[in-house]
C-alpha positions in Angstrom: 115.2 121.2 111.8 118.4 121.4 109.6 120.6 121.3 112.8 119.3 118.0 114.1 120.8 114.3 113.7 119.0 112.4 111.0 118.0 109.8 114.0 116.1 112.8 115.8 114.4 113.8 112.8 113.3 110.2 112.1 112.0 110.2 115.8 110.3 113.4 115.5 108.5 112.6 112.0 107.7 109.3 113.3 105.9 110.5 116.9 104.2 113.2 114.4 102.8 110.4 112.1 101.2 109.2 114.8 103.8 106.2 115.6 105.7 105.6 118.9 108.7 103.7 117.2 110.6 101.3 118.9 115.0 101.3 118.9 114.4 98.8 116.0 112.5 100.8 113.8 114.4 103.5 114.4 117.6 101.7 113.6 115.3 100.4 110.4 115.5 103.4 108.9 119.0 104.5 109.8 120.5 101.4 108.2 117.7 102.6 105.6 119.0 105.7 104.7 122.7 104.8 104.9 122.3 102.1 102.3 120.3 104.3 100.1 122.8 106.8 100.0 125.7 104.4 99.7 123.8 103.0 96.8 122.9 106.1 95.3 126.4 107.1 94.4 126.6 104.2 91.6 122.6 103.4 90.7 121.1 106.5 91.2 117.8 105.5 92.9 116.7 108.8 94.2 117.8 112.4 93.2 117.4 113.5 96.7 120.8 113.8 98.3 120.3 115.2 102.1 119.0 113.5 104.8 116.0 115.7 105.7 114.7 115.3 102.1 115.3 111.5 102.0 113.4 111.1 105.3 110.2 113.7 105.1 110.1 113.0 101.3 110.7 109.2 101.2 110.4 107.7 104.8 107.8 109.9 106.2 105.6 110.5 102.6 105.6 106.5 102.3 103.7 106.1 105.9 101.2 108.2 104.9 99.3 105.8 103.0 98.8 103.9 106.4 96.0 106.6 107.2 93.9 104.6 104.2 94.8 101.2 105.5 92.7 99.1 108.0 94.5 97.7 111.3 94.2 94.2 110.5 96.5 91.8 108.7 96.6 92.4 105.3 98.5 91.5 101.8 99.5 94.8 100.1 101.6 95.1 96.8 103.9 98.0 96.0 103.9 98.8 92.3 106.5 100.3 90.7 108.5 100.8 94.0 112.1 102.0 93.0 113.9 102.0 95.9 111.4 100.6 98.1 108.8 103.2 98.6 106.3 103.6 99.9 106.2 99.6 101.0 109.8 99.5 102.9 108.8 102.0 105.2 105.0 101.1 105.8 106.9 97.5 106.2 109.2 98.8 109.1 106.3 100.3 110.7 103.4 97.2 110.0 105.8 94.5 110.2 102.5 92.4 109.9 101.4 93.3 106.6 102.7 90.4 103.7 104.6 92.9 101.0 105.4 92.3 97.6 107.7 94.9 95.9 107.3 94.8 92.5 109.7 96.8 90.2 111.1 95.9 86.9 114.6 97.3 86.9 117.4 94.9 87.9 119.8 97.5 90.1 116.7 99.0 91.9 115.4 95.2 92.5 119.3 94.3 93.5 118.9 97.3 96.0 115.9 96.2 97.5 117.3 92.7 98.4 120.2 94.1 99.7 118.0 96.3 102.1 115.9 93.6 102.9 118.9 91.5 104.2 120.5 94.2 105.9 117.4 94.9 108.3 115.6 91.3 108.6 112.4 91.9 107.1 110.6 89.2 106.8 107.2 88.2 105.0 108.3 90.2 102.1 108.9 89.6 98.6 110.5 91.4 95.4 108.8 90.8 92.1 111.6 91.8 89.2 108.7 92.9 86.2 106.8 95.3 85.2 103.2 94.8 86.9 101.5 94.3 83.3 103.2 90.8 83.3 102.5 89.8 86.7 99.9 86.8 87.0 97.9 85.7 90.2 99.0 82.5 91.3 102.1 82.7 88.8 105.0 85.5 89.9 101.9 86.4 92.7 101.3 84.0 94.8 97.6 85.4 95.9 95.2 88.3 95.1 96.4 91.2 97.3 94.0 92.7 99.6 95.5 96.4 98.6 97.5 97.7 95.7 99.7 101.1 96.2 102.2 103.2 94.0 103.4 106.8 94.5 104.2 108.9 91.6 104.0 106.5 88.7 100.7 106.3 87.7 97.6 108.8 87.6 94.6 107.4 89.0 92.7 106.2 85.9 96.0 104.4 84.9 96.6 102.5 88.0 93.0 101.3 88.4 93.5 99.9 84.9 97.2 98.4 85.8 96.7 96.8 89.1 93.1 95.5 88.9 93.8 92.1 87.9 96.0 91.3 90.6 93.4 92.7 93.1 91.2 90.1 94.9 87.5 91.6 94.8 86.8 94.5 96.9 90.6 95.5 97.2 91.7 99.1 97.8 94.1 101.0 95.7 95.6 104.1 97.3 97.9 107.2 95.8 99.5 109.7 97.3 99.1 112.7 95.3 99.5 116.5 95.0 97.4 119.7 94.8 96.5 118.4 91.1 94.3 115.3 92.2 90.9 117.2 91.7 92.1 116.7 87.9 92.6 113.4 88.4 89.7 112.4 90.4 87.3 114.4 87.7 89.0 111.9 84.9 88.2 108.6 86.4 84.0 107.9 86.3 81.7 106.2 88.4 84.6 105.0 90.8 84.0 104.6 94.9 86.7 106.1 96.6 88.1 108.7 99.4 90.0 111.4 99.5 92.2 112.0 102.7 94.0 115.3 103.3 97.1 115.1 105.6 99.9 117.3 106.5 103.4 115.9 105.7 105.4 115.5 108.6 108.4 118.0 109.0 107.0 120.2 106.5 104.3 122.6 105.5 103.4 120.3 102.2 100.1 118.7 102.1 99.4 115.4 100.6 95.9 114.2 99.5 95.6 110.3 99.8 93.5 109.2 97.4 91.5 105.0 98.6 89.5 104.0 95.7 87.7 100.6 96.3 86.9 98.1 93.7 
């Protein structure tokens, strides 16, 4: 793969996800990655530097979580998104889906505006604070309908975090590694499913972890 153009490998991930991506989406992600880098240099939002990384570990990892998600139009609130993932790219792809990005720190929330501009999302929203003072109907305008975060939080955390802004019977999903048996064993009488998916572009698997409330 390491001699193909970053807009071939977006294609390929994309097609192997499971997506047929339009020019747009594809040019989504290229402005994507561009910006991330350029930003990078002075705000550090990622410590990956090459393109393949950025796009199997970042683009194609955040899409994943679409496996847990129902077709229909939803309201889904990242938590803890740094630099815009996973929601940005399950954004680009479910243009439907009404995001709020919520992330305390002021350069990553800067970046995430500027991204936002640059390719015309729309029916998104960034929330600057930490998701312990977030309030429904206050700096949230709704319940949300499903709740994600990548690396931040272990599962027993997150149900604890995110619940109240949750309407009843939302979904939170993870994306997690090889230790979420661990996790899983930690958190009780909880409903949930486990989803085991291959990682596009790589030989990594990825469990997905839906726990409804």
């Amino acid at each position: 793969m390491h001699d193909r153009k970053p807009e071939e490998l977006i294609r390929i991930g994309l097609l192997e996800s499971g997506f047929t991506p339009s020019d747009e989406q594809i040019n989504a992600f290229m402005t994507y990655l561009s910006e991330l880098k350029k930003w990078n240099k002075a705000y550090n939002l990622t410590g990956l530097k090459e393109d393949e990384e950025i796009i199997t570990m970042h683009f194609l990892d955040s899409l994943l979580y679409l496996r847990a998600m129902p077709d229909e139009t939803i309201t889904l609130a990242d938590i803890g998104t740094g630099a815009g993932f996973p929601g940005i790219p399950i954004k680009i792809i479910r243009p439907d889906i009404q995001m709020y990005l919520i992330e305390p720190s002021g350069k990553k929330s800067a970046f995430l505006r500027h991204i936002i501009r640059q390719i015309h999302l729309e029916q998104i929203a960034v929330i600057e604070k930490r998701i312990e003072e977030i309030t429904v109907n206050k700096e949230l305008p709704c319940a949300v309908d499903i709740g994600v975060t990548r690396a931040l939080f272990d599962i027993g955390t997150f149900i604890k975090k995110a619940s109240h802004i949750m309407r009843p019977g939302g979904i939170l999903i993870l994306n997690k590694g090889p230790k979420v048996h661990e996790e899983i064993a930690k958190i009780g009488d909880i409903s949930y499913t486990l989803l085991t998916v291959d990682l596009p572009l790589s030989d990594i698997k990825r469990y997905i972890v839906r726990v409804t409330l």
